[in-house]
CHARMM-style PDB file with segment names, atoms N, HN, CA, C and O in Angstrom:
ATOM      1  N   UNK     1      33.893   6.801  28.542  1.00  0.00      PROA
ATOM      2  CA  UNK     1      32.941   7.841  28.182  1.00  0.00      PROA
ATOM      3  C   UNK     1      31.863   7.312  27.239  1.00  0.00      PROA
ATOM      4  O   UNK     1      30.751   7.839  27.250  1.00  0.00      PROA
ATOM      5  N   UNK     2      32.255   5.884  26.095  1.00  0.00      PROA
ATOM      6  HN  UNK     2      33.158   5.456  26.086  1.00  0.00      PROA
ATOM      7  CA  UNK     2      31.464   5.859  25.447  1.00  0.00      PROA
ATOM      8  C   UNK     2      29.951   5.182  26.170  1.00  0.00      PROA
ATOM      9  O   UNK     2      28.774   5.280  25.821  1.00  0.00      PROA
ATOM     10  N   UNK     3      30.521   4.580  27.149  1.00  0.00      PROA
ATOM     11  HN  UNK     3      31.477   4.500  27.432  1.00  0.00      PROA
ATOM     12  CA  UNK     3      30.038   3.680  27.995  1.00  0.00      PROA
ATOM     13  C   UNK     3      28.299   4.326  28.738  1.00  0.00      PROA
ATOM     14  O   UNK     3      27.204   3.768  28.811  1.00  0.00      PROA
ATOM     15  N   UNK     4      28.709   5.519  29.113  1.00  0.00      PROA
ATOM     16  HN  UNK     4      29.599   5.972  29.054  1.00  0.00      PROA
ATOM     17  CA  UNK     4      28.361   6.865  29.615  1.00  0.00      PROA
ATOM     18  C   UNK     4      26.729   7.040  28.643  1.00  0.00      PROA
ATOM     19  O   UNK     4      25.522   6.931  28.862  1.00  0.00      PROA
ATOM     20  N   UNK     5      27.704   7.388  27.438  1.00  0.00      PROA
ATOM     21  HN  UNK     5      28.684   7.476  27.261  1.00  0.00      PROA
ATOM     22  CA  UNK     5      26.697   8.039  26.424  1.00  0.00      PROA
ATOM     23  C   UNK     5      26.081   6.957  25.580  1.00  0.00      PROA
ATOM     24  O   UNK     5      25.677   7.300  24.469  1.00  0.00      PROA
ATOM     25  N   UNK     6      25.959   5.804  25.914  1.00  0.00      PROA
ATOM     26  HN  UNK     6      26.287   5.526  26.816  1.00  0.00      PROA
ATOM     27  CA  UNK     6      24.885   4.389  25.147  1.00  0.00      PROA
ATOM     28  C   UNK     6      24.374   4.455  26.908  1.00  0.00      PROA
ATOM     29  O   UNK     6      23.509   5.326  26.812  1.00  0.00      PROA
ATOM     30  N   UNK     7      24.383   4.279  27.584  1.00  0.00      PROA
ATOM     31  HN  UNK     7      25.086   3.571  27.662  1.00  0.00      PROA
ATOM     32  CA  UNK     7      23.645   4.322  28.703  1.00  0.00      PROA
ATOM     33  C   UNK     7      22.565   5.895  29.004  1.00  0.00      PROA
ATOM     34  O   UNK     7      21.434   5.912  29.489  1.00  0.00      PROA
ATOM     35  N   UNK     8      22.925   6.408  28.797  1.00  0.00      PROA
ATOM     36  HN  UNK     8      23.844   6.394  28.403  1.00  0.00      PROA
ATOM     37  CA  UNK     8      22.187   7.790  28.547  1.00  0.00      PROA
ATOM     38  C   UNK     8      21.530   7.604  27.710  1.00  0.00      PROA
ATOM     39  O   UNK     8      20.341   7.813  27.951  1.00  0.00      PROA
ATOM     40  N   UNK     9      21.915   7.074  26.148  1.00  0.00      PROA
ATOM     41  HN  UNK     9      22.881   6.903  25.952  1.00  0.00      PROA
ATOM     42  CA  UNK     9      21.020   6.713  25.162  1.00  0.00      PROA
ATOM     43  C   UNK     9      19.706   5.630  25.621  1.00  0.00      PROA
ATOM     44  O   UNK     9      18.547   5.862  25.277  1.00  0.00      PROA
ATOM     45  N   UNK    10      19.923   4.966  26.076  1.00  0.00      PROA
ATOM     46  HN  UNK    10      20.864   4.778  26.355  1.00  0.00      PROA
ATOM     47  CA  UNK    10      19.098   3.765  26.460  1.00  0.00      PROA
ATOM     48  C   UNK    10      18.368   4.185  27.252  1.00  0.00      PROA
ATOM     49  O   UNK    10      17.146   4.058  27.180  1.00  0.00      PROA
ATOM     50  N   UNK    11      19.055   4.842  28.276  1.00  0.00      PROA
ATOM     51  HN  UNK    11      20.048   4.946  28.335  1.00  0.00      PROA
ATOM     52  CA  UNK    11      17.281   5.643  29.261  1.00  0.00      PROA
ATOM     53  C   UNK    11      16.901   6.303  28.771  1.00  0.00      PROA
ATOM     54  O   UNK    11      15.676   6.380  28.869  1.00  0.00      PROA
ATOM     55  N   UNK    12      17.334   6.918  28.210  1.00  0.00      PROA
ATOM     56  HN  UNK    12      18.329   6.856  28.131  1.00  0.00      PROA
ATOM     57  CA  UNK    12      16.226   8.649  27.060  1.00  0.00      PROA
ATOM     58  C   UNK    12      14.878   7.337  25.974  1.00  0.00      PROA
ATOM     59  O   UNK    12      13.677   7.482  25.748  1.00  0.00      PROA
ATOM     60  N   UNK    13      15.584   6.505  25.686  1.00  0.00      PROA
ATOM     61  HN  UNK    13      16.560   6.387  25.870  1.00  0.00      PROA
ATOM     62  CA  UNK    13      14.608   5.456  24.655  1.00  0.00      PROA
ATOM     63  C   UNK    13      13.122   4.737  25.434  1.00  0.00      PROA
ATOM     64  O   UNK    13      11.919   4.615  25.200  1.00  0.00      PROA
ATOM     65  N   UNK    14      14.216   4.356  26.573  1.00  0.00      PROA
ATOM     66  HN  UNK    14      15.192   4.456  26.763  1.00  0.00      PROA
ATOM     67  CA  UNK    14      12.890   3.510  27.381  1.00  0.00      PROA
ATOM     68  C   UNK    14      11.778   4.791  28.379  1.00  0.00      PROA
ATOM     69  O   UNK    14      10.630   4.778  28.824  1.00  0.00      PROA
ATOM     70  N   UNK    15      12.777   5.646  28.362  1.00  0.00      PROA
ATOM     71  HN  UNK    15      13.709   5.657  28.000  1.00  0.00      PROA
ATOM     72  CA  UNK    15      11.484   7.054  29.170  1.00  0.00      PROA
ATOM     73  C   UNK    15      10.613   7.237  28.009  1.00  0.00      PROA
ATOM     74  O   UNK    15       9.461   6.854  28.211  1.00  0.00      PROA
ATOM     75  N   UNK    16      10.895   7.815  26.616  1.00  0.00      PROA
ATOM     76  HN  UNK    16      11.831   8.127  26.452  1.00  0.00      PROA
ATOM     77  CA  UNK    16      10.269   7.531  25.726  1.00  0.00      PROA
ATOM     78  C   UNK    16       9.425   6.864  25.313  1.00  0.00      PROA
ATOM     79  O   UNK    16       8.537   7.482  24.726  1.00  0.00      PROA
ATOM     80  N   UNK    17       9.252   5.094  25.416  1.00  0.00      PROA
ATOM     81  HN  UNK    17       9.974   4.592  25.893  1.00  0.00      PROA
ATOM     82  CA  UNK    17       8.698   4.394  25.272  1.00  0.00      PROA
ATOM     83  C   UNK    17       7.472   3.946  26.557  1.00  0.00      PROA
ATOM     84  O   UNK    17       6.598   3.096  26.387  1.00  0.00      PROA
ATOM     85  N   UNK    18       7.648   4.630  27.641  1.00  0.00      PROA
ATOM     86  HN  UNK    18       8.358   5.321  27.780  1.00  0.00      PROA
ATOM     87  CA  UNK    18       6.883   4.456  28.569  1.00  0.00      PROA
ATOM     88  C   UNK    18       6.014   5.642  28.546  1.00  0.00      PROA
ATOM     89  O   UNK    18       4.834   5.659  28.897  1.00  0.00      PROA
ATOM     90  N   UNK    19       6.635   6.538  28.143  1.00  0.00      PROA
ATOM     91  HN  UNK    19       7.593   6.524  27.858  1.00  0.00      PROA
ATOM     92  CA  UNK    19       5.387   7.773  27.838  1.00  0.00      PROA
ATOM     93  C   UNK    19       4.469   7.590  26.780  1.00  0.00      PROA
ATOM     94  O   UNK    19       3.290   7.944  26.797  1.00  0.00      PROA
ATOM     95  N   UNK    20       5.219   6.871  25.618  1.00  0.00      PROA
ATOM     96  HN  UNK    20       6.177   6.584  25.605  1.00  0.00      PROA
ATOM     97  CA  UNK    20       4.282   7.071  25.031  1.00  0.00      PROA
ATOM     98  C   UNK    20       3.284   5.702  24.735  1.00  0.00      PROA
ATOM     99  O   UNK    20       2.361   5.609  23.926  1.00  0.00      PROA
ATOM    100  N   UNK    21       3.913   4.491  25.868  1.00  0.00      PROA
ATOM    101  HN  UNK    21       4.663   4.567  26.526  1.00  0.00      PROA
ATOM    102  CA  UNK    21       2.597   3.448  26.184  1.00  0.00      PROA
ATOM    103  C   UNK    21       1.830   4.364  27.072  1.00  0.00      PROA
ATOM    104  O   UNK    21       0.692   4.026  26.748  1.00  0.00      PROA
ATOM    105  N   UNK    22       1.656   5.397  28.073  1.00  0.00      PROA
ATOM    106  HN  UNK    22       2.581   5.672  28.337  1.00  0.00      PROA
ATOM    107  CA  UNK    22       0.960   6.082  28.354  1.00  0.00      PROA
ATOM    108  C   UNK    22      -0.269   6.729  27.616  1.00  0.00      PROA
ATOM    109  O   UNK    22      -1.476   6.711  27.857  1.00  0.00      PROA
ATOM    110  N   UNK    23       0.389   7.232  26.758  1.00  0.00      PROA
ATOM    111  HN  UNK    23       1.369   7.247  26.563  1.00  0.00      PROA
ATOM    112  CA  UNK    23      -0.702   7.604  25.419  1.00  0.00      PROA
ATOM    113  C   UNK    23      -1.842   6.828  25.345  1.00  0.00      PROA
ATOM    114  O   UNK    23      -2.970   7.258  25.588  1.00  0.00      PROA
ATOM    115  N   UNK    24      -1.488   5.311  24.905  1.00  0.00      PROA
ATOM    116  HN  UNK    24      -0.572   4.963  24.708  1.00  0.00      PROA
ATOM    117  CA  UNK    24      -2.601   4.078  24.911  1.00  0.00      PROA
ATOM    118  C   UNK    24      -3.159   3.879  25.873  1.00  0.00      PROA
ATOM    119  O   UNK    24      -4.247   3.331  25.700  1.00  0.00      PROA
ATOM    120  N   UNK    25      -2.777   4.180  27.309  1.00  0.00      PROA
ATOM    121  HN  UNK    25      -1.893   4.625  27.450  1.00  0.00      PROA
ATOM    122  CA  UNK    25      -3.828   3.757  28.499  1.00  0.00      PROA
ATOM    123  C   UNK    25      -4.500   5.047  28.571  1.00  0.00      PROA
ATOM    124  O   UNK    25      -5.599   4.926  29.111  1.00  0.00      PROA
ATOM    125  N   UNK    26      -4.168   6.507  28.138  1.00  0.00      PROA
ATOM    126  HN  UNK    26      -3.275   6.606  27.699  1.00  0.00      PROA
ATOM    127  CA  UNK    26      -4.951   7.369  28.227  1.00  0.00      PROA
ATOM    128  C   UNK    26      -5.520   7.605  27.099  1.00  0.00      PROA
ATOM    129  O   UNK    26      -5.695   8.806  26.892  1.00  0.00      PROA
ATOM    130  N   UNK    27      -5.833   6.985  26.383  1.00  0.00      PROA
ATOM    131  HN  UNK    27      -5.691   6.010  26.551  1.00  0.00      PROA
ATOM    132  CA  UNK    27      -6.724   6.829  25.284  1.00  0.00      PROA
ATOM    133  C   UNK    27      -7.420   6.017  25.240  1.00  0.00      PROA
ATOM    134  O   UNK    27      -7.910   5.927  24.115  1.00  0.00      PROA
ATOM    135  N   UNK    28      -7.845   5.147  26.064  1.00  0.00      PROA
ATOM    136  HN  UNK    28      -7.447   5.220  26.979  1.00  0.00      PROA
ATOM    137  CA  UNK    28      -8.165   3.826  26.588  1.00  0.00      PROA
ATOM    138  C   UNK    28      -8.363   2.607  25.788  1.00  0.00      PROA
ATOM    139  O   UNK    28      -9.327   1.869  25.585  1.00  0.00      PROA
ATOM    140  N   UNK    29      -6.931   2.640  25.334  1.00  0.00      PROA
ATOM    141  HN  UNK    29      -6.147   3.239  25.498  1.00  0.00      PROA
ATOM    142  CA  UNK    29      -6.978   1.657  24.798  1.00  0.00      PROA
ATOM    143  C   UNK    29      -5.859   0.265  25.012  1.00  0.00      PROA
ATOM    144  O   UNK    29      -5.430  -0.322  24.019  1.00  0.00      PROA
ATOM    145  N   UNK    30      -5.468  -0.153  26.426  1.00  0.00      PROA
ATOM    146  HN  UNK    30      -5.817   0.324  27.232  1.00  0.00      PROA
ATOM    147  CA  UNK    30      -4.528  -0.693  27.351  1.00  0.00      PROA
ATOM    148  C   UNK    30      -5.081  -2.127  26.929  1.00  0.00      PROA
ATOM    149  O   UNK    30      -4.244  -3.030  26.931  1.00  0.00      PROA
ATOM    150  N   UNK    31      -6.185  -2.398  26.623  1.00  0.00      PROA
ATOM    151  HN  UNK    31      -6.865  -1.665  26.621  1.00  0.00      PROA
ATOM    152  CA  UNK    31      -6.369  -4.031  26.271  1.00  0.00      PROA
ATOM    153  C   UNK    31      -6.356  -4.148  25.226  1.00  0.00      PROA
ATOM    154  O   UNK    31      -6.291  -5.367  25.071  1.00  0.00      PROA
ATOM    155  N   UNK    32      -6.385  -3.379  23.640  1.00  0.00      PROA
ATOM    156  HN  UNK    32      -6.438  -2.388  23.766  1.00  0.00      PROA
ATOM    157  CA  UNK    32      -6.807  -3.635  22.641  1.00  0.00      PROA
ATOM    158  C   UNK    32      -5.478  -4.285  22.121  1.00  0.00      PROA
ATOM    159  O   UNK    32      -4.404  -3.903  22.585  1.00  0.00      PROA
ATOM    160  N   UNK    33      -5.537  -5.249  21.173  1.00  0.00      PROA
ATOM    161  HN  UNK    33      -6.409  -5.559  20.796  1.00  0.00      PROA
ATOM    162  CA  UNK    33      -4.763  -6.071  20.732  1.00  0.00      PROA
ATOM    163  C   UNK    33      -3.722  -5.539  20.159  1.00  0.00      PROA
ATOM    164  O   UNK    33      -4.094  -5.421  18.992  1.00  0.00      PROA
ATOM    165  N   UNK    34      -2.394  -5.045  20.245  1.00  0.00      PROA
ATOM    166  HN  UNK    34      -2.092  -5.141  21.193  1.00  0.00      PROA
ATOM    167  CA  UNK    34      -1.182  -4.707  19.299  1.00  0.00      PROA
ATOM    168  C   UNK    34      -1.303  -4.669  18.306  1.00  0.00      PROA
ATOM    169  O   UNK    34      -1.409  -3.535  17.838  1.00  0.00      PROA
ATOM    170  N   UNK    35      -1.358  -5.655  17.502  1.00  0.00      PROA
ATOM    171  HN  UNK    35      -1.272  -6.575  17.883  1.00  0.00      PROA
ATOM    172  CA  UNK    35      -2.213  -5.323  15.809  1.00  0.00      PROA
ATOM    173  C   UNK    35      -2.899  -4.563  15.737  1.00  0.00      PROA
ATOM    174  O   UNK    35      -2.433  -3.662  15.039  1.00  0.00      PROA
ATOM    175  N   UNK    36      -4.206  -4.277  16.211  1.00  0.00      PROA
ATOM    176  HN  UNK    36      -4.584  -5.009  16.778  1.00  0.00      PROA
ATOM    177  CA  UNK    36      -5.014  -3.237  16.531  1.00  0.00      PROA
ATOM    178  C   UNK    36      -4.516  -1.798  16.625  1.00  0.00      PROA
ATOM    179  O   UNK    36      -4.956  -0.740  16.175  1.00  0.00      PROA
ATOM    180  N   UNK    37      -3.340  -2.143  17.437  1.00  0.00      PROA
ATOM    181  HN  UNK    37      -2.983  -3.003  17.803  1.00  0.00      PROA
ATOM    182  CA  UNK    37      -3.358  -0.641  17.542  1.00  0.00      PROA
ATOM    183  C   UNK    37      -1.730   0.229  16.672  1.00  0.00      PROA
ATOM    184  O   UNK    37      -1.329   1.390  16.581  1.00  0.00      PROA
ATOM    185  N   UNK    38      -1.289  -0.979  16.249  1.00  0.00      PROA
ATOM    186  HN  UNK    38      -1.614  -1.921  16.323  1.00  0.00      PROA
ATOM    187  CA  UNK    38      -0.230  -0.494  15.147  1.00  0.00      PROA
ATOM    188  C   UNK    38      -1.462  -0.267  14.084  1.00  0.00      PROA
ATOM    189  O   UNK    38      -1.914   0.810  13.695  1.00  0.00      PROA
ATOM    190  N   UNK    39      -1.766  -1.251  13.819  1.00  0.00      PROA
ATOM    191  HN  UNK    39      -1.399  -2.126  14.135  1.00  0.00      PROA
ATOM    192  CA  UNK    39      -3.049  -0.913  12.420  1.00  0.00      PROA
ATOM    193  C   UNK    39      -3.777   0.700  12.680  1.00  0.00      PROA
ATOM    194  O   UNK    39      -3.647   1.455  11.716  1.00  0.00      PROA
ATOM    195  N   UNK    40      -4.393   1.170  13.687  1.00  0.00      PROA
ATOM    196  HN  UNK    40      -4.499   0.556  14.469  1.00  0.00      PROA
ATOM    197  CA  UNK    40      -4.824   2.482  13.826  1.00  0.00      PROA
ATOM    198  C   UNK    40      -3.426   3.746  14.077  1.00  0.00      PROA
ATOM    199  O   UNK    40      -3.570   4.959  14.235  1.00  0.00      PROA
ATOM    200  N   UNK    41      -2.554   3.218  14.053  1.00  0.00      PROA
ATOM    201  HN  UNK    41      -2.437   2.233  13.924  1.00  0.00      PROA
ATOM    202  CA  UNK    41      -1.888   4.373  13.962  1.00  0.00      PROA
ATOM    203  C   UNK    41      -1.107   4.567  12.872  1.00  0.00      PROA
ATOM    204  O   UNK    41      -0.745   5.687  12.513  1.00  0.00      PROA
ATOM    205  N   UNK    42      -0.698   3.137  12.086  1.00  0.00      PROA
ATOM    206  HN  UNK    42      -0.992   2.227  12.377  1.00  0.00      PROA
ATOM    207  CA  UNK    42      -0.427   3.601  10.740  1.00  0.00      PROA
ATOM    208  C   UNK    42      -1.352   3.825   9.772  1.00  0.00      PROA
ATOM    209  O   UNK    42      -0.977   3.905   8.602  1.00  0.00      PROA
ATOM    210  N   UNK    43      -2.828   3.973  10.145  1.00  0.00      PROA
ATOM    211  HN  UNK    43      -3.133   3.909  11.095  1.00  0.00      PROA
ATOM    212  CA  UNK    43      -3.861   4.440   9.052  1.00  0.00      PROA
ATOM    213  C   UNK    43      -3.892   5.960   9.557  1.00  0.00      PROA
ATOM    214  O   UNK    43      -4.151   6.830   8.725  1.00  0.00      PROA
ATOM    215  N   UNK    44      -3.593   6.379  11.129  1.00  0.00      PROA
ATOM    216  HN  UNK    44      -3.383   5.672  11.805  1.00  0.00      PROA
ATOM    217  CA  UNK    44      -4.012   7.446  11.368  1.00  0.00      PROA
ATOM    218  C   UNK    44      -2.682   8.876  10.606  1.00  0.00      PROA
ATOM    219  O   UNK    44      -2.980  10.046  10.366  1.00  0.00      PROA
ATOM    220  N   UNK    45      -1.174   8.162  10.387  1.00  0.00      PROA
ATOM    221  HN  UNK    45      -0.931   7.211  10.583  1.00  0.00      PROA
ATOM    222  CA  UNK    45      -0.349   8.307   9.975  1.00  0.00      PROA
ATOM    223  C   UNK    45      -0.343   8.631   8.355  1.00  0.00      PROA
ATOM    224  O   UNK    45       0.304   9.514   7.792  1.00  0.00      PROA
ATOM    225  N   UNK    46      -1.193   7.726   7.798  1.00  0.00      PROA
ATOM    226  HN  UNK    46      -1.719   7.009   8.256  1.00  0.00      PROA
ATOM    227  CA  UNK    46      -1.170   7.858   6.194  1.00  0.00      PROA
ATOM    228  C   UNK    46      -2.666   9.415   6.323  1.00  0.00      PROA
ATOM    229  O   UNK    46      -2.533  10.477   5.715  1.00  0.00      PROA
ATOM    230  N   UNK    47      -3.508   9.194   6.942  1.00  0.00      PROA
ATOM    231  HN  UNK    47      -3.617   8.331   7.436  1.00  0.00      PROA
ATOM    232  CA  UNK    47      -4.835  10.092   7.307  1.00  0.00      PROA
ATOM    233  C   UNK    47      -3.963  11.579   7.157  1.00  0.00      PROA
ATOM    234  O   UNK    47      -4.082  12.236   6.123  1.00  0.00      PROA
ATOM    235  N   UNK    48      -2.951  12.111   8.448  1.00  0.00      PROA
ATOM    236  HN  UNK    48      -2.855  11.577   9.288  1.00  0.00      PROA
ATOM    237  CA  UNK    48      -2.679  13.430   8.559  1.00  0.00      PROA
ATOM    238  C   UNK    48      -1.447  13.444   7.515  1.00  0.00      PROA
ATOM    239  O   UNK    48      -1.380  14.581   7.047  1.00  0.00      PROA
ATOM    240  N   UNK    49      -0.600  12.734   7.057  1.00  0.00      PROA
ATOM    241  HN  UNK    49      -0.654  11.811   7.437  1.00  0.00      PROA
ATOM    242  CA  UNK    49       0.157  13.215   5.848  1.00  0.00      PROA
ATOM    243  C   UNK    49       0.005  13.957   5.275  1.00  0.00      PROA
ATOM    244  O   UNK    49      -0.505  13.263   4.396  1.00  0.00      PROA
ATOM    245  N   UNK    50      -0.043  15.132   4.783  1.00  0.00      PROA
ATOM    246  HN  UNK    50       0.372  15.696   5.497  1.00  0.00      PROA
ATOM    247  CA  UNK    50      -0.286  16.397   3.932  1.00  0.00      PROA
ATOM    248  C   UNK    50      -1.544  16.856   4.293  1.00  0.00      PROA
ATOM    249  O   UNK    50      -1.952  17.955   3.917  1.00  0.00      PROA
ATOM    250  N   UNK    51      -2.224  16.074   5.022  1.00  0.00      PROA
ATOM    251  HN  UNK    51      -1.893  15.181   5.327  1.00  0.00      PROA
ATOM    252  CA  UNK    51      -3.473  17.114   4.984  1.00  0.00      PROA
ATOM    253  C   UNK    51      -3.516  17.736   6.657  1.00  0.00      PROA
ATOM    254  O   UNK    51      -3.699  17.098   7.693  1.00  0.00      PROA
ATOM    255  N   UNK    52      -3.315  18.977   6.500  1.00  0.00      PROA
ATOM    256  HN  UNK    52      -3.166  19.496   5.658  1.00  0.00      PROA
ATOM    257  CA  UNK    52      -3.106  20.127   7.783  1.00  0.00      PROA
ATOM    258  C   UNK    52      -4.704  20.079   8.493  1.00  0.00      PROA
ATOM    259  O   UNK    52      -4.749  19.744   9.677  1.00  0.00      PROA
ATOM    260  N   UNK    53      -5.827  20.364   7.882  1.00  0.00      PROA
ATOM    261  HN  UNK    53      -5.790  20.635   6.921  1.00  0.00      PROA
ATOM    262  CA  UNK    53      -7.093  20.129   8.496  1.00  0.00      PROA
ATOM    263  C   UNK    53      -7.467  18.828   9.757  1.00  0.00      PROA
ATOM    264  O   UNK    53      -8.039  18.893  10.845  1.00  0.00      PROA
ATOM    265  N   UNK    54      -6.906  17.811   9.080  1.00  0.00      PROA
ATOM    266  HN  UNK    54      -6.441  17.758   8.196  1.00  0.00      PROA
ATOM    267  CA  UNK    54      -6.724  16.596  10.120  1.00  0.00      PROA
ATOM    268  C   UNK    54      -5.982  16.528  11.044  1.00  0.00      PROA
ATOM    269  O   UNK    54      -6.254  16.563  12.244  1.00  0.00      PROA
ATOM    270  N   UNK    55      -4.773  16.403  10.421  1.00  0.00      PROA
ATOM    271  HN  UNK    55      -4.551  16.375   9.446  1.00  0.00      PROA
ATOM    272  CA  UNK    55      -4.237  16.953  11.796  1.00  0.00      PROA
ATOM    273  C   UNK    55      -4.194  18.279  12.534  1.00  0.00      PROA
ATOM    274  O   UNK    55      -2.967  18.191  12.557  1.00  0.00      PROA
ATOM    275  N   UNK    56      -4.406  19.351  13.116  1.00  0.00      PROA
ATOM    276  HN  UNK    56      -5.403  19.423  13.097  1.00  0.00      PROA
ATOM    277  CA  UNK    56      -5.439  20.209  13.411  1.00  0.00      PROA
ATOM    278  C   UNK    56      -6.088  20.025  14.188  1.00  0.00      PROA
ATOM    279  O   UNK    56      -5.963  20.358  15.367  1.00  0.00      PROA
ATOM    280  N   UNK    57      -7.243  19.235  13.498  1.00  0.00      PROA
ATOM    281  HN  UNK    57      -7.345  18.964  12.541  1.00  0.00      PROA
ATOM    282  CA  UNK    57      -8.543  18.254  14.342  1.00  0.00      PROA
ATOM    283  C   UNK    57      -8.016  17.082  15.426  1.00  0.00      PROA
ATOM    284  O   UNK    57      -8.489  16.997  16.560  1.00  0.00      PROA
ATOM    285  N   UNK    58      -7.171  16.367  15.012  1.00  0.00      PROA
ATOM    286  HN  UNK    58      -6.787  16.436  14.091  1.00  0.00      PROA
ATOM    287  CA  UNK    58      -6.334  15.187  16.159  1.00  0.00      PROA
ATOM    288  C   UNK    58      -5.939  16.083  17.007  1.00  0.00      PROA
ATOM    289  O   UNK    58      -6.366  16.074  18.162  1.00  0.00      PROA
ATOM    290  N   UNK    59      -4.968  17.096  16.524  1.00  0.00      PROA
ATOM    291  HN  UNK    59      -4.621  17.104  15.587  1.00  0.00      PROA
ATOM    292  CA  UNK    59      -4.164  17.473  17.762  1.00  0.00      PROA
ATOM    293  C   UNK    59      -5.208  18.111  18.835  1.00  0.00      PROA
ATOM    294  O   UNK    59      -5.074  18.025  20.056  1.00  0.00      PROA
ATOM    295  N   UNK    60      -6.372  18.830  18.094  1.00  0.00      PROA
ATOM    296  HN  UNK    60      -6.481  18.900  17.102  1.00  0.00      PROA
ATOM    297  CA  UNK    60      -7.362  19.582  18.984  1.00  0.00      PROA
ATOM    298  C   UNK    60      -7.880  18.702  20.069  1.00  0.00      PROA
ATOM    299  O   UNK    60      -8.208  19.003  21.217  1.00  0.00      PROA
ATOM    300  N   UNK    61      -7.886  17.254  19.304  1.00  0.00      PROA
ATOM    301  HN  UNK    61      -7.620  17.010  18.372  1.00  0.00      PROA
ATOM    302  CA  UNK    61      -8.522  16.333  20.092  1.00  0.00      PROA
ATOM    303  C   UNK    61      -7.696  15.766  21.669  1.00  0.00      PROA
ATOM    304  O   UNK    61      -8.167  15.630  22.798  1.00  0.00      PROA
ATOM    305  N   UNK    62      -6.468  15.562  21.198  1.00  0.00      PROA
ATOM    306  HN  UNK    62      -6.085  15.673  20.280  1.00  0.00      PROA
ATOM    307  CA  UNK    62      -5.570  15.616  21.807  1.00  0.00      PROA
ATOM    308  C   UNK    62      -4.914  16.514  23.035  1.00  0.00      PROA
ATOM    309  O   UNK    62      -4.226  16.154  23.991  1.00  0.00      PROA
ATOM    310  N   UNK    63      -5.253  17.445  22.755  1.00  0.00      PROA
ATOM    311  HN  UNK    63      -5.811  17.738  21.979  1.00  0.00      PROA
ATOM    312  CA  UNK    63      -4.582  18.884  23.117  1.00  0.00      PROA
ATOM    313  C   UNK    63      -6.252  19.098  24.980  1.00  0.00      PROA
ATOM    314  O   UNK    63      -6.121  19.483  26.142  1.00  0.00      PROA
ATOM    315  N   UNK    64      -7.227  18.694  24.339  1.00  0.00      PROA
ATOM    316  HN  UNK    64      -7.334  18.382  23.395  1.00  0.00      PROA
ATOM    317  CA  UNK    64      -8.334  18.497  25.107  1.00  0.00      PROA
ATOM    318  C   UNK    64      -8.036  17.454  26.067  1.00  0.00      PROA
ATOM    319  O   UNK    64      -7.655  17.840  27.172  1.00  0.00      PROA
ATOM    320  N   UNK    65      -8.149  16.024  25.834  1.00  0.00      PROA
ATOM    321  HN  UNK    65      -8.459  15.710  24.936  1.00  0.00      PROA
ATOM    322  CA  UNK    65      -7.391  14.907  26.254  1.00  0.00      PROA
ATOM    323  C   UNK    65      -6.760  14.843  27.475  1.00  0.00      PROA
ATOM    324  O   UNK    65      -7.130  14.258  28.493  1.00  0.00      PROA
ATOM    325  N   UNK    66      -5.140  15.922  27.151  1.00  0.00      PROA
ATOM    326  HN  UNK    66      -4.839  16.397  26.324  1.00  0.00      PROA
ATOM    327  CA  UNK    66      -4.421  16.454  27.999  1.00  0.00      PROA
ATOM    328  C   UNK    66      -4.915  16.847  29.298  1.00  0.00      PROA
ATOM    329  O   UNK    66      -4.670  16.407  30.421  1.00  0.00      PROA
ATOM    330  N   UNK    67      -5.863  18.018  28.784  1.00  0.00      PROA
ATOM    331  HN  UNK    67      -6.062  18.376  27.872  1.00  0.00      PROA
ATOM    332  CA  UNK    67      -5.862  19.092  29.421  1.00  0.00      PROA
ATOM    333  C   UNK    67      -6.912  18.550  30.983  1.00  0.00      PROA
ATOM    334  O   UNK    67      -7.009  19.167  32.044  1.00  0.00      PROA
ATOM    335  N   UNK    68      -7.837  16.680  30.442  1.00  0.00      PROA
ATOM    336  HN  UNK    68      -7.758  16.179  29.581  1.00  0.00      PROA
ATOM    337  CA  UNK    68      -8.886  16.236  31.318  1.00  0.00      PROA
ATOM    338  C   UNK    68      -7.891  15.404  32.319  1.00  0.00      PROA
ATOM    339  O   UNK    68      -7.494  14.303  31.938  1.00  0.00      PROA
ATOM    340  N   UNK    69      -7.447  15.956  33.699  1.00  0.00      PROA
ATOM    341  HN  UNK    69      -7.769  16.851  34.009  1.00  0.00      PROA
ATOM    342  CA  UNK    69      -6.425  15.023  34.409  1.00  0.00      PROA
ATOM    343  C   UNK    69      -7.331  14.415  35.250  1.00  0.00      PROA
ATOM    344  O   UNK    69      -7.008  14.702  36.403  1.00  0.00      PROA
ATOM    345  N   UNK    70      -8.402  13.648  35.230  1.00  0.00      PROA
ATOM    346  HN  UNK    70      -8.664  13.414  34.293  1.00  0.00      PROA
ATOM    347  CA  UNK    70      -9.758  12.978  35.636  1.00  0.00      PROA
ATOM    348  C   UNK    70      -9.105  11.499  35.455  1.00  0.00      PROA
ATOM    349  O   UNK    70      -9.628  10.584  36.091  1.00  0.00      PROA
ATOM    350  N   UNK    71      -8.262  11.286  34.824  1.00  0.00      PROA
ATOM    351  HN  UNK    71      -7.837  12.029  34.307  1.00  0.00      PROA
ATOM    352  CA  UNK    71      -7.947   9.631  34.275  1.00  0.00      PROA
ATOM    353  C   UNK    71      -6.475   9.655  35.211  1.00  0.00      PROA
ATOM    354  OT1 UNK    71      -5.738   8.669  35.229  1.00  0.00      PROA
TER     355      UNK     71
END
């Protein structure tokens, strides 16, 4: 059984991780360098920390993004 439930664990991680390299090609950003783009998301991370207005504004941005299935 345990066998079961680390295998269940492991696909729930890598579906995870493929959605959300998705994110980066629909944000178009699929070539930009890894550094690059850890660096913009832990600045974008320290950015919405307590402040509700920003994030707000991302998610709006985001939430739009979604909604363009053109890509």
């Amino acid at each position: 059984m345990q066998r079961l439930t680390t295998a269940e664990a492991r696909k729930k991680d890598a579906r995870e991780k493929i959605e959300l390299g998705g994110l980066i090609v629909k944000a178009g950003l699929r070539y930009e360098k890894r550094a690059l783009l850890l660096g913009v998301l832990i600045e974008a991370q320290k950015k919405i920390k307590g402040d509700e207005a920003e994030r707000s504004r991302l998610t709006a941005i985001g939430a739009e993004a979604f909604g363009d299935d053109s890509d």
